[in-house]
Legacy VTK file of the C-alpha trace (Angstrom):
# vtk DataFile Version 3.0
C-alpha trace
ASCII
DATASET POLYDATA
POINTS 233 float
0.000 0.000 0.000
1.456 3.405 -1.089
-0.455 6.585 -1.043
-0.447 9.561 -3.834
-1.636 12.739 -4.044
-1.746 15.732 -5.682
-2.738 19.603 -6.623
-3.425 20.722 -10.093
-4.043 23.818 -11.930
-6.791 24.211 -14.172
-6.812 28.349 -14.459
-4.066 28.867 -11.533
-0.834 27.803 -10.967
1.010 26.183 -8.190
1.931 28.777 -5.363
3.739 28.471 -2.137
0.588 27.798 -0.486
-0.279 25.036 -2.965
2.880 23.288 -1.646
2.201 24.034 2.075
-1.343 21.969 1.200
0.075 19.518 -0.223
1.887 18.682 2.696
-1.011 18.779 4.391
-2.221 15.780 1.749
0.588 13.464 2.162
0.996 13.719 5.785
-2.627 12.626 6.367
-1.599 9.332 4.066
1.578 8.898 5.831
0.625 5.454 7.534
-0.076 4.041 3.723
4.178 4.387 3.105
6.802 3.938 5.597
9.818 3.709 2.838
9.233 7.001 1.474
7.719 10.609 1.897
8.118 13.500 -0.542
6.607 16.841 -1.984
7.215 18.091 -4.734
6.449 20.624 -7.270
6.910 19.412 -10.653
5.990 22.739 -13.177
3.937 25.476 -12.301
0.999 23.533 -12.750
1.403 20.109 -11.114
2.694 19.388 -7.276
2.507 15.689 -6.464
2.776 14.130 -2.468
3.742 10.571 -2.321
4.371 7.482 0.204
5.284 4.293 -0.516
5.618 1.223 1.256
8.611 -0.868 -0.828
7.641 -4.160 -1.346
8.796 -5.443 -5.573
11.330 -3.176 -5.260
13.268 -2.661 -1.814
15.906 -0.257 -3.078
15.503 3.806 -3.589
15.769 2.796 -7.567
11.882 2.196 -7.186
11.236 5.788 -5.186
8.849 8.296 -6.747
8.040 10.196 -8.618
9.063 8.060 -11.890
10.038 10.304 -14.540
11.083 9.867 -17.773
14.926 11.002 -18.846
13.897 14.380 -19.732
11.624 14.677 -16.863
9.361 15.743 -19.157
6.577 12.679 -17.601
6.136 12.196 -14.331
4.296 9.348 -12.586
3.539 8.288 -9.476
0.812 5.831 -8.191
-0.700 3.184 -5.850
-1.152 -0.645 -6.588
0.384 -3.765 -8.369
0.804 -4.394 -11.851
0.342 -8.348 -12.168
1.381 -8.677 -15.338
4.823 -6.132 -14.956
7.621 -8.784 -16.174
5.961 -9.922 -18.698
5.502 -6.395 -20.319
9.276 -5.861 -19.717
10.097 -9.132 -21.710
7.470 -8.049 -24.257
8.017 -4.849 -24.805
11.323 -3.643 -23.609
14.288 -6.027 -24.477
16.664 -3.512 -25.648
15.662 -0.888 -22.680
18.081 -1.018 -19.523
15.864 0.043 -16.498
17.229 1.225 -13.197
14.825 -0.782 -11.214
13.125 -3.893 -10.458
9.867 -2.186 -9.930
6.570 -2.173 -11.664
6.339 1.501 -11.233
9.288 2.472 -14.004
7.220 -0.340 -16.248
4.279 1.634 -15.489
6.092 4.694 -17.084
7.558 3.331 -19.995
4.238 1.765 -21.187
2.632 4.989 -21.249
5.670 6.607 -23.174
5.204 4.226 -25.729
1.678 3.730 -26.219
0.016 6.858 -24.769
-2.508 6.342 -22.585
-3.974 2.955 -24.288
-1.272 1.473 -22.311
-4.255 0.878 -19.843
-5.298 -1.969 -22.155
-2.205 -3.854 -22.001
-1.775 -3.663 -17.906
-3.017 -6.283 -15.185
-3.529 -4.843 -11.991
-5.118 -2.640 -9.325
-4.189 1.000 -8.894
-4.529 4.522 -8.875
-2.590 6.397 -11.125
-1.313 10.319 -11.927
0.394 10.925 -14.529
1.775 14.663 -15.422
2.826 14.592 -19.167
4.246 18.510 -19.591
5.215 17.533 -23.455
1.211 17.715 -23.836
0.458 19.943 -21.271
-1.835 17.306 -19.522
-2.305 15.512 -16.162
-4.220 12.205 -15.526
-5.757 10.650 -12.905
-6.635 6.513 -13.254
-8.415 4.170 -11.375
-7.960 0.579 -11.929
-10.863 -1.485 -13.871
-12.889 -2.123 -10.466
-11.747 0.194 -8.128
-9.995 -1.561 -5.563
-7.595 1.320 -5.231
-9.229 4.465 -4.250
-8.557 7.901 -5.592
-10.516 11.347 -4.260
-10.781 14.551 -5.223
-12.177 17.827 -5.164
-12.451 21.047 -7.529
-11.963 24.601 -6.707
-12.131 27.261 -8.936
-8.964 27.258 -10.336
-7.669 23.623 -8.907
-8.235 19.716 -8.463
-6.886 18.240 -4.992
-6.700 14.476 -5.285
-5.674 12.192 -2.378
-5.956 8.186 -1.782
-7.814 9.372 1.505
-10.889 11.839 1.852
-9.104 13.037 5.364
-6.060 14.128 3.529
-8.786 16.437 1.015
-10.344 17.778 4.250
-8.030 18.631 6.315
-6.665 20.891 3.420
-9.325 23.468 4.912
-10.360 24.026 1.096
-13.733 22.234 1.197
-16.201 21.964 4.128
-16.472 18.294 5.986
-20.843 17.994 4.856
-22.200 14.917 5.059
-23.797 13.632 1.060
-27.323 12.761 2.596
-28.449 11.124 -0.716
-25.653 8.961 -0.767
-26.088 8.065 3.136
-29.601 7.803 2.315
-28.430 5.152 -1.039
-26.264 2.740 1.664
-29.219 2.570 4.562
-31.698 1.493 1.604
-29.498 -0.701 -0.340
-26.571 -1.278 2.378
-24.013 -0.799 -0.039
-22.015 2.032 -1.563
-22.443 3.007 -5.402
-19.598 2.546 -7.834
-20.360 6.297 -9.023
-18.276 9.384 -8.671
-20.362 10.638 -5.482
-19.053 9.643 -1.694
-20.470 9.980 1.520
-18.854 13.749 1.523
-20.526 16.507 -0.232
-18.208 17.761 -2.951
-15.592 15.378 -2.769
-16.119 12.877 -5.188
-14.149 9.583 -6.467
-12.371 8.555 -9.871
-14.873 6.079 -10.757
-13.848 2.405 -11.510
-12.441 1.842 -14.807
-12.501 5.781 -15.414
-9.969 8.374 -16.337
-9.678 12.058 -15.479
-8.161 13.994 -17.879
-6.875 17.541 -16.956
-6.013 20.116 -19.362
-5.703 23.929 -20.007
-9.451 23.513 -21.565
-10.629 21.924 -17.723
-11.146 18.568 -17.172
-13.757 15.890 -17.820
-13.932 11.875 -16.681
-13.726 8.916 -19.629
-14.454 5.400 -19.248
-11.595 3.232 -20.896
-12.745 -0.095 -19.294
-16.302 -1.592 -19.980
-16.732 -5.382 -18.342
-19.793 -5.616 -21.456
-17.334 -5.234 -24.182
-15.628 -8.397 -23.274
-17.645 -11.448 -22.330
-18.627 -13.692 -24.866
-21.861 -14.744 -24.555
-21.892 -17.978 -26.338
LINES 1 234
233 0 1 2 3 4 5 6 7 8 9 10 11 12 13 14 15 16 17 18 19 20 21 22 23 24 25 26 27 28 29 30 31 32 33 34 35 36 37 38 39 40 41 42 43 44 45 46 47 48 49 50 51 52 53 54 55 56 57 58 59 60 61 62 63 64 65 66 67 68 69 70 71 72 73 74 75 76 77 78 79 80 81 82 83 84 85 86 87 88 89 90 91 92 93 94 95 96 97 98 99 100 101 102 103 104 105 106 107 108 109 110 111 112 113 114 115 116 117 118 119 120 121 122 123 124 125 126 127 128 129 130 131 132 133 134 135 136 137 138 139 140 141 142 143 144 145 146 147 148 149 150 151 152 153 154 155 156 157 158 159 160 161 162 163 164 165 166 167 168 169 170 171 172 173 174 175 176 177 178 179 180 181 182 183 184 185 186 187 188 189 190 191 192 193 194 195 196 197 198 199 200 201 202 203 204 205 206 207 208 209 210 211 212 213 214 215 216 217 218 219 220 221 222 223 224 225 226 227 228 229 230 231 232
């Protein structure tokens, strides 16, 4: 278990305050990652909090954020890729990687096949990935949503955090209780897999969804659809 979060600009940029909150963010996740604790800014745009707990990889080569050579992607994230060697032997036998890690696999998948590297992975996880070469930031949830991933929108910003406390103990969004989706769980006793949580204004990446973030705003895609792949007969 690792933790990641995050502020973004969508119309503002990253200030000195942005950094002091997103402090804030990682040290209410801080029990998700022993191994590792950092903050850091990454353009004027994107700051990024992280904590890992090391288990592939027990060595610093597997520390994040995982950027590319000209640090022009970044990537951090939550989760296992299953299917992370075979990838490497696939896709990568000419590429020497520093680590032994899924998360620098992770990285290289999306350099070379955008982000339709989701089809190729097996896995659980939460994902952001800051690509400054076009100007974009995404947030992933795996194909069920066994990782979790919040966030929140201000005017000119998304906060995103593996834990809700983390996004409310920012100060920048009041701790109200989402009656219709208290009201959803004492009818049905069970939570939806929709964007809404028990928190008004704080919502959830949904399963199988990705949030793309741009200078145009953002908006949520499904890539994953459990339909589109059983057969029927």
């Amino acid at each position: 278990m690792c933790g990641i979060s995050g502020i973004v600009g969508i119309n503002g940029s990253i200030t000195d305050k942005h950094i002091r909150q997103t402090n804030i963010l990682v040290n209410n996740i801080i029990h998700r990652g022993p191994n590792q604790k950092i903050v850091k800014k990454i353009n004027k745009k994107n700051c990024i909090g992280f904590v890992r707990l090391a288990i592939i990889d027990l060595t610093k080569n597997s520390d994040q954020p995982i950027q590319s050579l000209d640090k022009k992607v970044s990537l951090i994230f939550n989760g296992e890729i299953y299917n992370y060697l075979e990838l490497k032997k696939t896709y990568f036998k000419n590429y020497k990687f520093k680590s032994k890690g899924d998360g620098e696999v992770l990285l290289q998948m999306y350099i070379k096949f955008g982000i339709n590297f989701l089809d190729k992975i097996k896995g659980m996880f939460s994902i952001a990935i800051i690509d400054e070469r076009k100007k974009i930031t995404y947030l992933i949830r795996d194909r069920f949503g066994i990782k979790p991933l919040y966030y929140f929108k201000t005017k000119n910003h998304i906060y995103y955090c593996s834990e809700i406390k983390g996004l409310i103990k920012t100060n920048e969004i009041a701790k109200r209780i989402n009656m219709d989706e208290a009201k959803i769980y004492l009818s049905n006793g069970l939570i939806n897999s929709n964007e809404q949580t028990w928190f008004k204004n704080i919502f959830q990446v949904k399963p199988g969804h990705i949030i793309k973030i741009d200078n145009k705003g953002y908006y949520q895609k499904k890539y994953y659809n459990l339909k589109n792949i059983i057969d029927e007969e």
